[in-house]
Structure formats: C-alpha cells, structure tokens
C-alpha positions in Angstrom: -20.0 -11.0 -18.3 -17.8 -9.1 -20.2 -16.2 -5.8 -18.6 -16.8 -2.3 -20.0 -13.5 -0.3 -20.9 -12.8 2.7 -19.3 -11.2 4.9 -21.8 -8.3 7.4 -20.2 -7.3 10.0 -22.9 -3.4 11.1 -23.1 -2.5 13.6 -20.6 -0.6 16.1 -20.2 3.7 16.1 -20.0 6.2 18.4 -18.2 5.3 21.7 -16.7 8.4 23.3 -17.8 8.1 25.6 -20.9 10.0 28.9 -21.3 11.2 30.4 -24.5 12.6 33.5 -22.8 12.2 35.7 -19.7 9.3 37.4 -19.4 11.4 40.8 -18.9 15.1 40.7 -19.0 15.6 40.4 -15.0 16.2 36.6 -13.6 12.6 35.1 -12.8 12.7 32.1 -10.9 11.5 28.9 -12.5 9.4 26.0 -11.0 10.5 22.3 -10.7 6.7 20.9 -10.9 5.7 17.4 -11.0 5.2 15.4 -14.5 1.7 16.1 -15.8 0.6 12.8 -16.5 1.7 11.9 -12.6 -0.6 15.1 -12.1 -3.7 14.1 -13.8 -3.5 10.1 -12.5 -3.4 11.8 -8.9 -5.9 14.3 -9.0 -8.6 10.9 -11.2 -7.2 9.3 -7.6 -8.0 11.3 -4.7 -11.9 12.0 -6.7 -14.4 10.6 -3.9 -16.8 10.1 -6.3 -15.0 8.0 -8.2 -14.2 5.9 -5.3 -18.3 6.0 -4.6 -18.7 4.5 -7.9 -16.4 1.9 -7.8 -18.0 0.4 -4.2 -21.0 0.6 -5.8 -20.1 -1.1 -8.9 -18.9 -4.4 -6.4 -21.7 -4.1 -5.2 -24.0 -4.5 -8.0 -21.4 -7.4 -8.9 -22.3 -8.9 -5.8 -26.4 -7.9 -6.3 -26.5 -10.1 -9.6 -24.7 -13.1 -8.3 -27.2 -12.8 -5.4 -29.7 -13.1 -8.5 -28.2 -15.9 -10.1 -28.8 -18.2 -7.0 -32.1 -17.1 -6.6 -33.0 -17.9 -9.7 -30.8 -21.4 -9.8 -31.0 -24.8 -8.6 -32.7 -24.4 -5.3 -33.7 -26.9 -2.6 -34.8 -26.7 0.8 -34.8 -29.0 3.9 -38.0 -28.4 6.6 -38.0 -30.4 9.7 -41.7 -29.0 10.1 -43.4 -28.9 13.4 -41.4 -31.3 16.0 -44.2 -31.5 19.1 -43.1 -34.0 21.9 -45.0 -34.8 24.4 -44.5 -36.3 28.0 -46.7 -38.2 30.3 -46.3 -41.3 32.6 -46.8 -43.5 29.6 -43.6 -42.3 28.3 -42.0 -39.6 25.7 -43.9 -39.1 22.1 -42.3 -37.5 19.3 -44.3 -36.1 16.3 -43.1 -34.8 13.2 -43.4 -33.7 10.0 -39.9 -33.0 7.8 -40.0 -32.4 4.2 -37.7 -31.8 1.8 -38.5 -29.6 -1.7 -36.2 -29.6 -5.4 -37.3 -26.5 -7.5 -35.2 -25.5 -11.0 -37.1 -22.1 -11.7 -35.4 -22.0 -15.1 -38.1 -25.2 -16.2 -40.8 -23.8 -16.2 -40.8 -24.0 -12.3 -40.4 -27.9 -12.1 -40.5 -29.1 -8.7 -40.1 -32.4 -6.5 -41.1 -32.7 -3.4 -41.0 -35.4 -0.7 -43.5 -34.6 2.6 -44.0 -37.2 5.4 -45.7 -37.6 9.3 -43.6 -39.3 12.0 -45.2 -40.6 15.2 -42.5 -41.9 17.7 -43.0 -43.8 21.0 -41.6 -45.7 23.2 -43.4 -48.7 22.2 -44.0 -48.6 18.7 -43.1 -45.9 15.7 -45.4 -44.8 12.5 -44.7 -43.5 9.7 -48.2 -42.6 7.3 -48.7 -39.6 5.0 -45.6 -40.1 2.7 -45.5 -38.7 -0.4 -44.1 -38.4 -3.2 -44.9 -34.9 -5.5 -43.8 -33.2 -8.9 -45.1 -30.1 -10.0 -44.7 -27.9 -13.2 -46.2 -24.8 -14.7 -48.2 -25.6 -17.8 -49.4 -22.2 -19.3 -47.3 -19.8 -16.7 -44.5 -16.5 -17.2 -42.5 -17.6 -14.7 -39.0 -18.9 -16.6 -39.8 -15.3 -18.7 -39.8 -13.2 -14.9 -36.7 -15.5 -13.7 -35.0 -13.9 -17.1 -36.1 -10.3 -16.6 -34.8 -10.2 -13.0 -31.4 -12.0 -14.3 -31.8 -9.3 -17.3 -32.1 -6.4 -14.8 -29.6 -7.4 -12.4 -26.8 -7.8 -15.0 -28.3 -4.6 -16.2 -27.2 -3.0 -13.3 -23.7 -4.3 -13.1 -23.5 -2.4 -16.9 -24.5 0.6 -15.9 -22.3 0.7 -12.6 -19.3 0.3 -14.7 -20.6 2.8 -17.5 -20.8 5.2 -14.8 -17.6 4.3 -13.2 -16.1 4.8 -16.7 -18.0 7.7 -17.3 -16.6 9.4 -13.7 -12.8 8.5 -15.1 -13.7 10.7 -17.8 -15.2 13.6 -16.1 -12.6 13.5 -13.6 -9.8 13.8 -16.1 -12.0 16.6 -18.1 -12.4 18.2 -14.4 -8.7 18.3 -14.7 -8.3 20.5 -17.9 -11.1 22.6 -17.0 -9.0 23.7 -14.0 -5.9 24.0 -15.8 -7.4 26.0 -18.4 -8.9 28.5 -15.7 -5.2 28.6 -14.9 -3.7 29.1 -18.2 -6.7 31.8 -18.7 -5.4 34.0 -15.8 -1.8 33.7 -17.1 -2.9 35.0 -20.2 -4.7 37.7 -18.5 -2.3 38.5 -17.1 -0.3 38.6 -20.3 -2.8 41.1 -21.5 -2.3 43.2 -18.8 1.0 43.6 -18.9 0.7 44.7 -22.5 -1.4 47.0 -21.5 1.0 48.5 -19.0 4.2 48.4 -21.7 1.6 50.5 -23.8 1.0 53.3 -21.6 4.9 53.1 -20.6 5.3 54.0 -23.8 3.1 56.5 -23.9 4.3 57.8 -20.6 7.9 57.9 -21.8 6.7 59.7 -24.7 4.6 62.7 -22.5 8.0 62.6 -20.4 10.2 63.3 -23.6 7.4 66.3 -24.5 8.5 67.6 -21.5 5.6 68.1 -19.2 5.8 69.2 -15.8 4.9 66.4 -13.1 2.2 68.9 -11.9 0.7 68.8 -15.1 -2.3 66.7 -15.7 -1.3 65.0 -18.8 1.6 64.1 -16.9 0.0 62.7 -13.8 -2.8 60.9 -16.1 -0.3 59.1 -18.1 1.5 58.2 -14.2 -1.4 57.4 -12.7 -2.3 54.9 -15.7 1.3 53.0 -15.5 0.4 52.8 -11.5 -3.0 51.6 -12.1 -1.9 49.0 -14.5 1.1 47.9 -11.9 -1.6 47.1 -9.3 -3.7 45.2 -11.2 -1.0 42.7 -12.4 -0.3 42.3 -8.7 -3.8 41.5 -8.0 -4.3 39.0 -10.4 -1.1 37.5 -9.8 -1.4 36.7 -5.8 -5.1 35.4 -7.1 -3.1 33.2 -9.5 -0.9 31.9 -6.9 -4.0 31.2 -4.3 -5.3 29.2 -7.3 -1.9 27.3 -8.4 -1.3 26.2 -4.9 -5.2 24.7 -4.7 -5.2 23.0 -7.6 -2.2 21.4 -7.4 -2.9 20.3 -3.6 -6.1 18.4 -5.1 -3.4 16.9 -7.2 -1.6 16.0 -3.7 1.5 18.3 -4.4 2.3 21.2 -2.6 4.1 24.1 -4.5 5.2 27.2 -3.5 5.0 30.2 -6.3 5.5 34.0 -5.5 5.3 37.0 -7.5 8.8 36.4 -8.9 8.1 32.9 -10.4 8.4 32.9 -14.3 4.2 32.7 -15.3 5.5 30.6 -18.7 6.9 28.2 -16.5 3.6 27.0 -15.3 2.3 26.9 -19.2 2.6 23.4 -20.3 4.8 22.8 -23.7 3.8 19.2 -25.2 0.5 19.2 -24.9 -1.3 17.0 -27.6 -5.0 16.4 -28.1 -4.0 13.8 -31.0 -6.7 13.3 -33.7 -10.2 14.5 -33.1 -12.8 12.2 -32.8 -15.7 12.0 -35.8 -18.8 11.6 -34.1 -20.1 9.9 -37.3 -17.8 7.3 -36.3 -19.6 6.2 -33.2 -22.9 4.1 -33.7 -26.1 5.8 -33.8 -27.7 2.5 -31.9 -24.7 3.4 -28.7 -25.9 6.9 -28.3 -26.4 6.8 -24.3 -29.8 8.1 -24.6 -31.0 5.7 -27.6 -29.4 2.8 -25.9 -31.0 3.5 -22.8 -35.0 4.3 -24.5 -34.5 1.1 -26.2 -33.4 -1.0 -23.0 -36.2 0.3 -21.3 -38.8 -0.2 -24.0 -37.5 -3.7 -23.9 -37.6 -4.9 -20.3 -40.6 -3.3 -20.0 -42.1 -5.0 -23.0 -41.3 -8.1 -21.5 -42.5 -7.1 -18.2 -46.2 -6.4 -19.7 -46.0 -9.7 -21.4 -45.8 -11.5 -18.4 -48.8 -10.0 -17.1 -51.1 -12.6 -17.9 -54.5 -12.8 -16.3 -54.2 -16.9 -16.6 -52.0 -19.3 -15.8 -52.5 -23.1 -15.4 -50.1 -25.6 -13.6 -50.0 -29.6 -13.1 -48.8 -31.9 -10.1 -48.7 -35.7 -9.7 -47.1 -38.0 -7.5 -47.6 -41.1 -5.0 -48.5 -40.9 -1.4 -48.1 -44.0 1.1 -50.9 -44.5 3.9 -52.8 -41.4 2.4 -55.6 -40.8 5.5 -58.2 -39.6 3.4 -58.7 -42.8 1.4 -57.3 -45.2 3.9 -54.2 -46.6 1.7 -51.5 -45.7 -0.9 -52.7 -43.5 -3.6 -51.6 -41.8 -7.2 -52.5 -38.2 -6.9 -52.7 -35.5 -9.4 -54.1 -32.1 -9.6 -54.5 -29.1 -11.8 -55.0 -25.4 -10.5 -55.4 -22.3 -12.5 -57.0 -18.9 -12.7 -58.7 -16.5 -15.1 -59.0 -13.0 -14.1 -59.8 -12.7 -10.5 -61.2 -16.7 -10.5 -59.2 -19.6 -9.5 -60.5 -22.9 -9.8 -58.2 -26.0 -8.2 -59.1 -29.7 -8.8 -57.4 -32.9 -7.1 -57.5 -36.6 -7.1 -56.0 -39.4 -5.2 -56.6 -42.7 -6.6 -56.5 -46.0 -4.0 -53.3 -48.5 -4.9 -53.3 -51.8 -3.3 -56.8 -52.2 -1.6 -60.0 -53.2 -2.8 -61.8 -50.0 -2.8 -61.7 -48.4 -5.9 -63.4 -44.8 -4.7 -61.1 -42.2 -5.0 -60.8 -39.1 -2.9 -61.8 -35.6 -4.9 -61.0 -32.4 -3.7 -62.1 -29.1 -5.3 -61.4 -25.6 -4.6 -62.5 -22.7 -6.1 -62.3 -18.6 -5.5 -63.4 -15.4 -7.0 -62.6 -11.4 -7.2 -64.8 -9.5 -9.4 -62.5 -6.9 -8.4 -59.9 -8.0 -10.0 -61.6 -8.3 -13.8 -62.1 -4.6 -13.6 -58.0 -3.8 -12.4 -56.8 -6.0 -14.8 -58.8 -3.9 -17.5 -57.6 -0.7 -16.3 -54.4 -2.0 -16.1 -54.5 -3.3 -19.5 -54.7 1.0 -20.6 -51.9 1.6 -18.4 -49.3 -0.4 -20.1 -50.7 0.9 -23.5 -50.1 4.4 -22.7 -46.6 3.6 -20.6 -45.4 1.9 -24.0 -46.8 5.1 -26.0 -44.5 7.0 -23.8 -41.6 4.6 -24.4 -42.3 4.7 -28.0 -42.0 8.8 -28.1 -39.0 8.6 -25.4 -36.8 7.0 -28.2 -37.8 8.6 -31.1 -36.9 12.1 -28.7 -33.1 10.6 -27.7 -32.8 10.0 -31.7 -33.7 13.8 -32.4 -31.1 14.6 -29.6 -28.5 12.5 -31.3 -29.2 14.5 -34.6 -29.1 17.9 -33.1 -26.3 16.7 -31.2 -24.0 15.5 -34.5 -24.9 19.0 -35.7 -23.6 20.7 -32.9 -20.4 18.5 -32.6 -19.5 18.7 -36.0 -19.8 22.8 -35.9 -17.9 23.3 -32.5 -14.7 20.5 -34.2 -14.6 23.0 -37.2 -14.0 26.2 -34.6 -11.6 24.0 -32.6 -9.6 22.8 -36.0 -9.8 26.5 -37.5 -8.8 28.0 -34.1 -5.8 25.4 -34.2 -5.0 26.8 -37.8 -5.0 30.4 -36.6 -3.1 30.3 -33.6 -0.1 28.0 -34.9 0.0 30.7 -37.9 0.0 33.7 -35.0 2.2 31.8 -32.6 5.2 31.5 -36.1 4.4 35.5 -36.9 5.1 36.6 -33.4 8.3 34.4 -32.5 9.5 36.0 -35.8 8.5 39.4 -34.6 10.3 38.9 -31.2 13.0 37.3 -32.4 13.7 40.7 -34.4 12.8 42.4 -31.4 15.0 41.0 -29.3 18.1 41.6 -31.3 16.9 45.4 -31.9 16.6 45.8 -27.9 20.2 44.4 -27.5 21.6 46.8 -30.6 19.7 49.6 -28.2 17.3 50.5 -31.5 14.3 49.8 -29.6 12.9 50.4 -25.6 13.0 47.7 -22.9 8.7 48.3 -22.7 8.5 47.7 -26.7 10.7 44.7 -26.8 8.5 43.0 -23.8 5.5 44.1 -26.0 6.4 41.9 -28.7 7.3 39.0 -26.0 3.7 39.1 -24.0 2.1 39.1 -27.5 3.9 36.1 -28.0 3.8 34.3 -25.1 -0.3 34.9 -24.9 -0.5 33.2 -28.7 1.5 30.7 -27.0 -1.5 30.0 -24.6 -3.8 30.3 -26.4 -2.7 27.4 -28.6 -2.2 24.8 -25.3 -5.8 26.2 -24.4 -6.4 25.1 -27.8 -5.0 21.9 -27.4 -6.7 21.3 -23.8 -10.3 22.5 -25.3 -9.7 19.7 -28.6 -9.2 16.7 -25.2 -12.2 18.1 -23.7 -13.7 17.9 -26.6 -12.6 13.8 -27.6 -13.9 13.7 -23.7 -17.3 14.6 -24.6 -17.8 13.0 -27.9 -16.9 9.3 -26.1 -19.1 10.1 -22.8 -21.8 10.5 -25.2 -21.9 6.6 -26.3 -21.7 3.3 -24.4 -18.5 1.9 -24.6 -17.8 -0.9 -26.9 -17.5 -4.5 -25.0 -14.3 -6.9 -25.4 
C-alpha cells in the first residue's frame, strides 16, 4: 500500500540577530542552538507523536491480520479421539477431518471428513467423504472486501494522523516562539514608553521644578513606574525562554542583561504561500471523509440481503444411511426469517437404487418484521450521509473564503512592515550619528532604536504567522500518495 507523505515545512535558522545594542552599555549576547536543530527536537520529544506512531504499526499489523483472515485458509481437526479399554483389548475411535476454504470465491470450500474404528483385531474405516461447497446467490466475497477495505482504511488514517501530528507539532513550535517574540516586543514598547517620559522628565527638570513639587514627583514617579514594569516582564520572559527551550531539550541561561534582539530570529522565511485553490476540492479532509463513509456504508447495506442460497456435492464411501458409497448434493437457503435445506445421497455400487433424502426447514416471523424496520434505518442513515457531505462541501467553501481573506492580511501585513522596518533603520541610522555628534539625548536616540527593533519583530512574527498559515492550509487536505 502506498505510504502517505508527511510534509515538514522549512524551519527556522540561527538565533543570533542584532543590528545594534539595545542602549549603548555592553549587553551580553546568547550562543543558542540552530533553529532547525530546535524545531526537529522539540517534533521529537512530542508524546503524542510517539502515541501516533505505535498506533500506526499497529494498524499495519491489524490489516495484515485481515489479509489472512480473509486468504487461503485450511484447517486440520482430529475430532473426538475416544479410546476405550476392557479385557478384550484397547479400541480407538476417531473422527479427523480436514477443511480448504478461499473466501475470496465466493466461499468455495473442500472438505474431506472420515470415522476410524481401531482394534486390536481388526480396523474400519466407513463414513468417508468427499465435499465441495460454494455460495450461489451470497454477499460474502463483497463483506471479505469491506473488512479488507476498512482495515487498510485504518492504516490511512493512522498515518494521516501521524502526519497531521508532525504538523501541529512544528505549528506548536511557532506558536510558542511567537508568544516569545510577542513579549520581546512588549517589552520594546515599554521601553518606549519609559524614553518618552525621560524625556518629558528631563524636560520638567530643565523648567526647573523643585523635587517637592508635584509635577516633579509625577513625572519621577512615571519613569520609576515604567522601570518596574520592564523588570517584570522581563524575568517573566526569562521563566518562559528557559521552558521552552528545555521542551526543545536545551538548557539556557538568560538574565536581565542578555541582549532581547539576540533571541529574535534573523532568517526566517515562510517561502511562497500556499493557494488553497490549488489543493483538490475532492481531498478536503472533511469531503474525503463524508464520501468514504457514504461508500463503505453503501456497501455495507448492500450486503444485507434477506436471501442467500448455496450448493454442496461430493462423494462419501460406506455412507451408513444408505448402506454403501453415495454421490451427495444439497442446496440450503433462506428468505427472510425462513430457511429451507434439502439433501440427497444417491447409492453407487449396489443394487438398491433408493436414495437417502434429508430435509430441513425453519422459521422466524420475527425476523420479516426486523428486516423491514431495518430496511428504514439504512434509508434514513444514507439521508444523513447524503446531507453530511453536502455540509463538509459548504465548509470547504466558507473555508476558501476565509483563507483567501486572512493570506491577503498576511501578504499586506508583509508589505507594510518591510516598508516600516526600511523607514526606521533610516531614521536610526540618522539618529545614531546625531547621538554621537551630541545633537540629540541618549533617551531619544534609543527611541528611534526600540521603534525599530519592534518593526523588526513584527516582521519575523510576520514571517512565523505566513508558516502557520502554509501549516493549516495542507492539514486541511489528505495528502497526495506516491
């Protein structure tokens, strides 16, 4: 059967990015793992991932199980063995048989059945016969294919979902490196906020009010209030760098003098974004699935038949009921809740020329009225069936809409923040050489650098959000097969 591709998008590269100091002291840079080495341990040390891929042997296993059930079968039966003791001696009595069945022919059997008597004086050998046996008007090769159908159905959908887990685990991944790069970038903002209202403080200072005043002490106590809240989020920051990495299997160790753009990743690239109108309607998960299902179960219903007829023949030797070797052949078959069974044995080799009938019949009224209500079961289960894929294709509709709305935000956003990202590296490239002429304040030139450097996130969150997205749009289909 062929294998389902797990598709593994391009990860990230080195954690190393720094354009320039976040404030003209020396802030210590980290030496972190390569991102790609990140991502491949975190998808490996996922439980649920290893979950999956037991259970997908399993289901391996499950439909080879099926395959010899449903194969060349035969079975060897020693029967009842009684012996028996007494002061004449030691009997033996026996009846071994031995049984050919090939389900996949419309149940076509051989079978071979004998007695054995065994003395110490003599030994017999009567009852021998010789049997084939095959359904005439019977569903059975059509319910040998459904189970085969179902079982290899299973070993699909065990690697779809083993696939499927690859995929959430890597989109696990940038979800948690985006809640990272989001505190970063709050923290950006917050600093901006605090070189503001040093500003402003430097400003009520050059006025010339008195500490005592209030103006004074408001504009303090702002700088101070802004001071602590940085610290705040940063040793939250920290508690969550060290966690995620360690479900990466690294262990880091960051403090408050660690350079935040050195945990920003610089190459990220989402490459091209997928077109969900490039996917198959018909490999939508959900059509796929309503489909399947309204298939196997459509063939299910067909093989509820309330008939079935099946034929036998074969030769016995010494038959005991007529006294001599004998052609047999029999028919058995029901309709509804009645079974009728008719069988003949014809003498061979003596002069009698009476053959031995036997007849068998049964009845369940019972059964006439299940099969009836039965009957208005499957009608409404396929209804619901019906309706099931006809709601997964209005799904798949609203679902291109959707898609195609949030790619145009993502691919504007991209637009945006690669033209902000180019205005502020201009404006703190001026900046910069201003601060170093001594035209401008140490609080305005890190102004301009935190406005950058938050543009600067904002475009790998970017970045991150268009994988996620390319994540999504392929979880949403089967995969194609080899």
């Amino acid at each position: 059967m062929k294998k389902q591709k797990f598709l593994i998008i391009a990860v990230l590269s080195l954690f190393c990015y720094r354009l320039y100091s976040e404030t003209p002291e020396n802030k210590s840079e980290l030496n972190l793992p390569d991102t790609t080495q990140l991502l491949l341990s975190y998808i490996e040390n996922d439980t649920e991932l290893k979950n999956l891929t037991i259970a997908a042997k399993k289901a391996a296993l499950s439909y080879d199980a099926t395959k010899i059930d449903n194969g060349f079968d035969i079975n060897l039966a020693s029967g009842n063995v009684t012996i028996k003791l007494s002061e004449d001696g030691t009997s033996i009595y026996a009846s071994p048989s031995a049984k050919v069945k090939l389900p996949q022919a419309s149940n076509l059997s051989a079978q071979v059945t004998t007695s054995v008597n065994y003395s110490e004086n003599s030994t017999s050998i009567y009852d021998t016969s010789l049997a084939l046996g095959v359904d005439i008007l019977s569903t059975s090769t059509l319910s040998n294919k459904i189970s085969l159908m179902k079982a290899e159905r299973s070993v699909v959908e065990a690697e779809r979902k083993l696939g499927k887990r690859v995929l959430n685990a890597e989109k696990e991944f940038y979800t948690e490196l985006k809640k990272l790069l989001t505190s970063i970038n709050s923290i950006m903002t917050a600093k901006e906020n605090l070189y503001s209202d040093e500003i402003d403080f430097e400003a009520v200072k050059i006025q010339g009010y008195s500490k005592a005043s209030s103006t004074y002490r408001k504009a303090e106590l702002k700088v101070i209030t802004d001071q602590h809240d940085i610290e705040a989020s940063l040793h939250t920051l920290i508690h969550d760098c060290v966690v995620f990495y360690k479900k990466c299997g690294f262990d880091i160790q960051i403090d408050d003098n660690t350079d935040l753009m050195s945990l920003v990743p610089s190459d990220i690239e989402a490459g091209t974004p997928l077109n969900i109108l490039d996917f198959e309607k018909e490999n939508y998960t959900s059509i796929e699935s309503a489909n399947w299902t309204y298939k196997i179960n459509s063939m299910e219903r067909s093989t509820n038949k309330n008939y079935s007829l099946s034929a036998s023949a074969g030769y016995t030797f010494d038959n005991s009921s007529t006294n001599s070797d004998s052609i047999d052949a029999g028919l058995s078959g029901s309709i509804g809740g009645l079974s009728l069974g008719a069988g003949v044995s014809i003498p061979v080799g003596t002069a009698s020329n009476y053959p031995a009938i036997t007849l068998s019949m049964s009845l369940n009224p019972n059964t006439f009225r299940k099969n009836s209500i039965t009957k208005q079961q499957n009608s409404l289960t396929e209804e619901q069936e019906l309706l099931a894929i006809t709601a997964a294709e209005t799904e798949y509709e609203t679902l291109v809409v959707e898609t195609q709305q949030k790619l145009d935000s993502l691919l504007w956003e991209e637009k945006s923040l690669e033209e902000n990202v180019s205005l502020y590296a201009e404006l703190e490239k001026d900046m910069s050489v201003l601060y170093k002429q001594g035209f401008t304040s140490e609080s305005e030139y890190l102004s301009a650098q935190t406005n950058l450097n938050s543009y600067i996130i904002k475009k790998v969150i970017n970045q991150i959000e268009l994988i996620m997205y390319n994540d999504d749009v392929v979880m949403n289909f089967i995969p194609k097969e080899n």
